[in-house]
N, C-alpha and C positions, 0 to 999 in steps of 0.2 A: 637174630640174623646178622651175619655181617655183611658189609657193605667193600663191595672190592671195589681198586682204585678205578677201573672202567664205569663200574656204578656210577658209582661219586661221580666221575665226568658228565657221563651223561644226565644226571642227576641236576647237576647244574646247568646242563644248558635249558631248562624251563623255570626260569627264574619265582619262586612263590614270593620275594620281597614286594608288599605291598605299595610302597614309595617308588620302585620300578616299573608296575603295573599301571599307577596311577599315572608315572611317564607318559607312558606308550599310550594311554587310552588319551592323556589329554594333547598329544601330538596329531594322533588322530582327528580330536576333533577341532583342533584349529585347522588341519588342512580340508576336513566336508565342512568348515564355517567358509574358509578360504573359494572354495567351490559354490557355493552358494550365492556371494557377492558377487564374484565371477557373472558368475551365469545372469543374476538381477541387471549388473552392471550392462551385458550384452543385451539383452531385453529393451531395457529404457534408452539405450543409444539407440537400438534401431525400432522402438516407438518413435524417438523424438525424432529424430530423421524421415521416417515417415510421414509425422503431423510436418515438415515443413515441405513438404510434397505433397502432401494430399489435404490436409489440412490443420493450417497453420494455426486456429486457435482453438485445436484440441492438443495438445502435448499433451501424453498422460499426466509428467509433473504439474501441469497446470491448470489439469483439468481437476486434479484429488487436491492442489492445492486449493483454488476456487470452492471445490464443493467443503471444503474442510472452514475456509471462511466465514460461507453461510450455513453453514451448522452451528458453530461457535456461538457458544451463549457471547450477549452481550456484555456481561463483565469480564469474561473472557478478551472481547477485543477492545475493550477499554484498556484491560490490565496491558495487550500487548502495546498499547499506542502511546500509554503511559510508559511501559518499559523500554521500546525501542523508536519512538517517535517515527520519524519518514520511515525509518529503515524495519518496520512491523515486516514488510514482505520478505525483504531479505531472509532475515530471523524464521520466515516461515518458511524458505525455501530450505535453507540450513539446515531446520530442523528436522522436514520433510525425509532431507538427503541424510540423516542420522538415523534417524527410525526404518528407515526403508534399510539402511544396510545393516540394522541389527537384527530388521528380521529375513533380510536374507540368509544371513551368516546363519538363524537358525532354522529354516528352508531346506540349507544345506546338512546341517547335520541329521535332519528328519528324513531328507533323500537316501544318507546312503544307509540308515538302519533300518528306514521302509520303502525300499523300491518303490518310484513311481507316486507317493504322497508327496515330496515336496514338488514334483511337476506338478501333479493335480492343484497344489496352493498356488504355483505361481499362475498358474490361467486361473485361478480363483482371485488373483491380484487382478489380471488384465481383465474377469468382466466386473471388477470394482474400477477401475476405469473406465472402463466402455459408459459404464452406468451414470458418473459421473462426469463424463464428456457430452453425454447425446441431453443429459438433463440443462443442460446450459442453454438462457435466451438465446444467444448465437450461435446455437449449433449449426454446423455446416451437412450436408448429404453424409458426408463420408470421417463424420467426427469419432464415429466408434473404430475407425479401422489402424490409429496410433495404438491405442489400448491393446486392440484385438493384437498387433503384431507383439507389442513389447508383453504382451503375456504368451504367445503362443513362443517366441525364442527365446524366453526363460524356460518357460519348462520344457522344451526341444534339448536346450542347453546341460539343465543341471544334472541329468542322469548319468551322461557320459562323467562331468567332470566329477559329481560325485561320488561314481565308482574310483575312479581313480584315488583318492582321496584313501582309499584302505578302509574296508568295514569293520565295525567292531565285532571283538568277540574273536578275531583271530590273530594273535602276538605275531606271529610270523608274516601276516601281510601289514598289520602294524606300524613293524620294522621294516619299514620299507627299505627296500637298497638305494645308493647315491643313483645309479639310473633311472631306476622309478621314481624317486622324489623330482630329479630332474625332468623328467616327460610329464607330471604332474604342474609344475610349477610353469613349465611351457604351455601347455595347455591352458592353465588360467590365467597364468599370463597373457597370454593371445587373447583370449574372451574380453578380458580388460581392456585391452587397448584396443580393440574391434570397438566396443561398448563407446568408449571414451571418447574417440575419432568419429564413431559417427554420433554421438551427441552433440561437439564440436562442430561436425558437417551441418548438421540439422540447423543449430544457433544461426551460422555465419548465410546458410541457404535462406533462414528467417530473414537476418537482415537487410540482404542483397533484395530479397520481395520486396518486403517493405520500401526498401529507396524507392523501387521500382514503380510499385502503385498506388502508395502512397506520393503525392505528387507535390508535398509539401516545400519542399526546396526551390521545385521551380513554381513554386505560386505567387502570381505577385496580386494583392490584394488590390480594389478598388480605393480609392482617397475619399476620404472621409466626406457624406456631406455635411456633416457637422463636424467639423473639428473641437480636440477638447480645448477650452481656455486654456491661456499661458499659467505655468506654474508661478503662483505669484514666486516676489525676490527675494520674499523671506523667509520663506515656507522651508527652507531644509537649512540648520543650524551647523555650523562646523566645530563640530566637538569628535574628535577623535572617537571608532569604537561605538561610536553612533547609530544606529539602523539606520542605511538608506531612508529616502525617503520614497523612493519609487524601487521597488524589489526586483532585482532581475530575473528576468525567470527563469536562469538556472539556478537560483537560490532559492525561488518560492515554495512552500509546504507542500508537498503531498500527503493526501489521505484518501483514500477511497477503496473502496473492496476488489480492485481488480489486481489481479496477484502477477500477470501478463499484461503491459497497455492494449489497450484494443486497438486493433489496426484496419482504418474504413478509408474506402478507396471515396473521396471524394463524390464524386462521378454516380458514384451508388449509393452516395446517402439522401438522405427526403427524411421531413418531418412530419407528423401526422397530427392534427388536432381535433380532437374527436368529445364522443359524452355528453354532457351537458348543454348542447349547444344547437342554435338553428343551423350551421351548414358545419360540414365538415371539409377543413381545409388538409391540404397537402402540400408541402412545399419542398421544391427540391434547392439541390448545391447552387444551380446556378441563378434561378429564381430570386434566391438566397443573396447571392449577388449583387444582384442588378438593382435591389434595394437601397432605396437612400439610409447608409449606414452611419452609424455618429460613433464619435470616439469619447467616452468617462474614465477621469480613474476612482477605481471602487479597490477600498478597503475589506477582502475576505479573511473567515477567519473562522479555525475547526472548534466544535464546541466541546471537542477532548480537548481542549488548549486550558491546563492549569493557570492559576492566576500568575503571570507575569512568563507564560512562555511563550514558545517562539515558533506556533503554528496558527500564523497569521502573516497576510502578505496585504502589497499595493500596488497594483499592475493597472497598465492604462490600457484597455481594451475597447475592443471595436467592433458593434455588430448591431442589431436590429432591437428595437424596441418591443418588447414583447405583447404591451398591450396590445399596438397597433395589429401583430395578427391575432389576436383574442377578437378583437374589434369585428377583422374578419370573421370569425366565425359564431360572434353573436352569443355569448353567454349567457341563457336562461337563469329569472330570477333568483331561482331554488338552490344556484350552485356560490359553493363558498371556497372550494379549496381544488389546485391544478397538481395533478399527479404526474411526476415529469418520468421520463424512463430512458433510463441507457440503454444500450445495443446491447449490455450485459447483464440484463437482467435488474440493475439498481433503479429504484426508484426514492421520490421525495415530493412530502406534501406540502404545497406552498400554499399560503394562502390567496384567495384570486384576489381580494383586495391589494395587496401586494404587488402583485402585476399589474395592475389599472388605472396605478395612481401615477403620481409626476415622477418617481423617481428615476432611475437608469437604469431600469431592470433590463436585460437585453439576452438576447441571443449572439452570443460573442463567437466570429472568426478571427481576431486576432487580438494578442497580447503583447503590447509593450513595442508597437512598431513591426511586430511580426507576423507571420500566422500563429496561429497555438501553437504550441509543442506539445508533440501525442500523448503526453503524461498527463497535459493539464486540458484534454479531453478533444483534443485536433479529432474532425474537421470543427463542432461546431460543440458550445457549452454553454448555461448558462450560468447569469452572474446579475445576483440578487444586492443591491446593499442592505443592510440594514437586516438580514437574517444569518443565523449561523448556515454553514454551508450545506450537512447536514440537509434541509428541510428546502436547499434552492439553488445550490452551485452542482446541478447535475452537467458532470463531464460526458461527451460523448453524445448527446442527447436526440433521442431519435421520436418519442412520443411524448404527446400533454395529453390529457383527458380531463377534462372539465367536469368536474363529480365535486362530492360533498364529502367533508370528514366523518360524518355517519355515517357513509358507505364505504369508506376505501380508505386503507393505510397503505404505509410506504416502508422500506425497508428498517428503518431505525426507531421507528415508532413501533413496528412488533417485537425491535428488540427492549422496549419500556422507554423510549425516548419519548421527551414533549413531540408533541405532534407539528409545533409550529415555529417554535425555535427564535424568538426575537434576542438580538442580541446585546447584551449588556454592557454598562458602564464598568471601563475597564484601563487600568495604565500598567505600563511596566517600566522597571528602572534597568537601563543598557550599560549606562557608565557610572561609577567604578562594577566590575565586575563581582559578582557574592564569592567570598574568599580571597580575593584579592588582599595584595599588599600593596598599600599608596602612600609615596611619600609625603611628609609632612608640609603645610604649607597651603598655599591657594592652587586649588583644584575647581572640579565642577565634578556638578551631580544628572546625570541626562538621558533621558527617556524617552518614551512614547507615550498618549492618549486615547483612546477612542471611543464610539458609539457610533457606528453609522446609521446613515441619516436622522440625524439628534445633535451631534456635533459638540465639541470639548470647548468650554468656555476659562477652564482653570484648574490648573495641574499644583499641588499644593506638598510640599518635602517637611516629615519632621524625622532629626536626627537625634537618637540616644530616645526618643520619647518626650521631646522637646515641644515647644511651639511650632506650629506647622507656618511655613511660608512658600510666599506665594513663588511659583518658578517663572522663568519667563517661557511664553506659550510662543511657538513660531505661528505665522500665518498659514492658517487649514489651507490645503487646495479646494476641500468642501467638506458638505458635512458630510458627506459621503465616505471620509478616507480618515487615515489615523492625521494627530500632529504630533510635531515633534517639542518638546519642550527641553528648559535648562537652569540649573539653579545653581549660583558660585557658591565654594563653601569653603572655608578654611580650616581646613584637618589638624586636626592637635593628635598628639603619639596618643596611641593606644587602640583597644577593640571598639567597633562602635557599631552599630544596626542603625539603616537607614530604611524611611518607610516613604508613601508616596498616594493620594490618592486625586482623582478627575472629581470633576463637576461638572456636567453637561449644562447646552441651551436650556434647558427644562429649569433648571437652577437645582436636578437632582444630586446627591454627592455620593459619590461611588461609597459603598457600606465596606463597616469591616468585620461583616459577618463571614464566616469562612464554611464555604459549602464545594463539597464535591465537583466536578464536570458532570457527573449522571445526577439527576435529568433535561436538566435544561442549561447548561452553561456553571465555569464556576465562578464563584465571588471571594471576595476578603482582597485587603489591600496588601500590593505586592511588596516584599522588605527583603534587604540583603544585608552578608555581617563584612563589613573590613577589615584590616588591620591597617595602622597608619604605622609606620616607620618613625 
């Protein structure tokens, strides 16, 4: 058969080059991915816009953030706290916002080649929110109804823009023309910046509440009936590079599982001591108050903190003696261990001995001159010495229950944590920094100690693997808190490792066994390498 030149023409215009086909189909399916995010992206702005309207601590992002926390095996968020220290939430929210728009993008491409199934997933998204919104200790009346929106205009959304996007299977709609690409890209275009603006709206409506009823700015605290002693004059050493010796609290650690600070209006918080006990007391904010409050500083400290880092702080804080309401409520013989519990569902087992004895175990409303800062558990928190935080620095805290360790665990303990958390003999070296480059010459060597309530009697430096000497010790504030120490040293050229270990009251000397953070705290003595110039 011959082929006339009309043939041929038309011949060619249904192109069989497979490198061509492969084009068109994978143009295709970047713009139903493109459609997909879109539409996701529209969803969760006006979920989150919603939750700051109706209810502000359900945002679906932080609601699946949250529930994804407490699911997480515990070597899981060991690994993240290890990997990204304070900034573990961030990392989650980042990561959240990656996997959410790759499986939007393929939402989108499911859309346009099955009508009507990627709608069906993304409201299959929004009651995986709802689920994990309404499961939350804090749920509010109307915590399912972020979710419920940002999944009902996803998949409102994605059908139209998915069509748009060109279905497979047809070269000719494929090929879309510069007009249709253009009303496509407008379209998703729009959906995006709808999305985007009001998840922005939602944020900034968040925080304008928050000033609002959170009344923290204007609160001015009661004066201390106990003031804390003056910082003795030697207690903080002036060596460059140094750790404070009083932490500011915008520098202090966070750790804790709330993915959103929890935001309590004052006014509506009450604490409840209950269990074990002949009465059950209640105490509210202003109650709370009117109590003769004293002021400690107490040395905290996360028992994710590797030997010689930098998740531990020193804050002077102000609030109520904890036994004293235990006292109130009369602790039957039987009970050993106080179950404390956040507004958010965290809890931790302390031991009741703990709380009964002399120390400054306290029910803290302010830090460092201030009230708290909502991070570090505003209105009210407590602040244990002498345990990792873990098992007694519950932020936020709203119940105690006087029960026994045979009967009741606490959040970190069902992830395989010790149950009771005492915390260990520990130093770290701050100056010179590990890697560093220090000129040759006289220099110092300077750090930190601690053990609360135990107290650091002698912080001891050996360089190269030398004879260990003695550093000089600053004056503790107590034993309650870290001290700071300093050792002069005269650096000769070359690499060198520097080590470092405490000796507590007890006359015990910090080991240099080398053990994990899981389970109970880690140990081995902290070392860094230099280079001398």
């Amino acid at each position: 058969m011959r082929i006339t030149r009309a043939n041929a023409k038309n011949d060619s215009a249904t192109p069989r080059c497979p490198t061509y086909a492969q084009g068109v189909d994978g143009r295709w399916r970047l713009r139903a991915a493109a459609a997909g995010i879109a539409a996701v992206v529209l969803g969760v702005g006006a979920g989150e816009l919603a939750a700051a309207v109706l209810a502000p601590a359900s945002s679906p992002i932080g609601a699946i953030g949250d529930a994804l926390i407490d699911l997480a095996p515990g070597w899981g968020k060991e690994a993240a706290i290890s990997l990204f220290g304070t900034s573990d939430k961030l990392a989650l929210i980042v990561g959240i916002g990656v996997v959410l728009i790759g499986i939007a993008a393929l939402l989108g491409v499911v859309e346009a080649r099955f009508p009507r199934a990627g709608a069906l997933s993304c409201a299959a998204l929004g009651v995986v929110g709802i689920a994990a919104a309404v499961s939350r200790a804090d749920a509010e009346g109307l915590a399912w109804t972020p979710s419920a929106i940002a999944g009902a205009m996803a998949a409102f959304a994605i059908g139209p823009l998915a069509r748009r996007s060109a279905p497979p299977g047809r070269v000719a709609a494929a090929r879309a023309t510069d007009p249709e690409r253009r009303w496509f890209l407008a379209w998703a275009g729009t959906a995006t910046l709808i999305g985007v603006a009001s998840a922005a709206g939602g944020v900034l409506l968040q925080t304008r509440a928050r000033a609002a009823t959170a009344t923290r700015r204007a609160l001015h605290l009661p004066a201390p009936a106990r003031a804390a002693p003056p910082v003795p004059s030697g207690a903080e050493l002036t060596v460059p590079g140094l750790t404070p010796l009083v932490t500011p609290s915008t520098d202090f650690y966070r750790i804790d599982t709330a993915l959103f600070v929890p935001q309590i209006d004052p006014a509506s918080w009450s604490l409840r001591i209950h269990g074990l006990v002949d009465h059950t007391v209640v105490l509210t904010w202003d109650e709370l108050l009117a109590l003769p409050l004293q002021e400690s500083y107490t040395t905290l400290a996360c028992v994710s903190n590797p030997v010689g880092g930098g998740l531990i702080g020193n804050a002077k804080w102000l609030g109520y003696p904890i036994r004293d309401l235990l006292a109130r409520a009369a602790p039957r013989a039987e009970a050993d261990m106080v179950l404390s519990r956040s507004t958010d569902g965290f809890t931790a087992s302390t031991p009741l001995e703990v709380l009964t004895d002399n120390r400054d175990a306290v029910l803290a409303v302010g830090m460092n001159g201030a009230p708290l800062p909502p991070e570090h558990g505003f209105p009210v928190r407590m602040v244990v010495p002498g345990l990792y935080g873990y098992v007694s620095a519950t932020k936020w805290v709203v119940d105690l229950e006087v029960t026994r360790f045979d009967r009741a665990s606490a959040y970190w303990t069902e992830q395989g944590w010790s149950p009771r958390g005492p915390i260990k003999l520990e130093s770290r070296i701050d100056v010179p920094r590990t890697g560093a480059t220090v000129p040759s010459g006289d220099t110092v060597i300077a750090g930190v100690a601690w053990q609360q309530h135990v107290g650091i009697s002698k912080v001891e430096v050996s360089v190269d693997d030398g004879a260990w000497q003695d550093a000089e010790l600053a004056t503790a504030i107590s034993a309650d808190t870290w001290v700071q120490w300093r050792l002069p040293w005269h650096a000769a050229s070359g690499a060198h490792t520097i080590r470092c270990r405490a000796t507590n009251h007890a006359g015990e000397v910090q080991t240099a066994r080398e053990v994990p953070p899981a389970p109970d705290g880690a140990t081995g003595w902290p070392h860094i390498t230099v280079q001398v110039a």
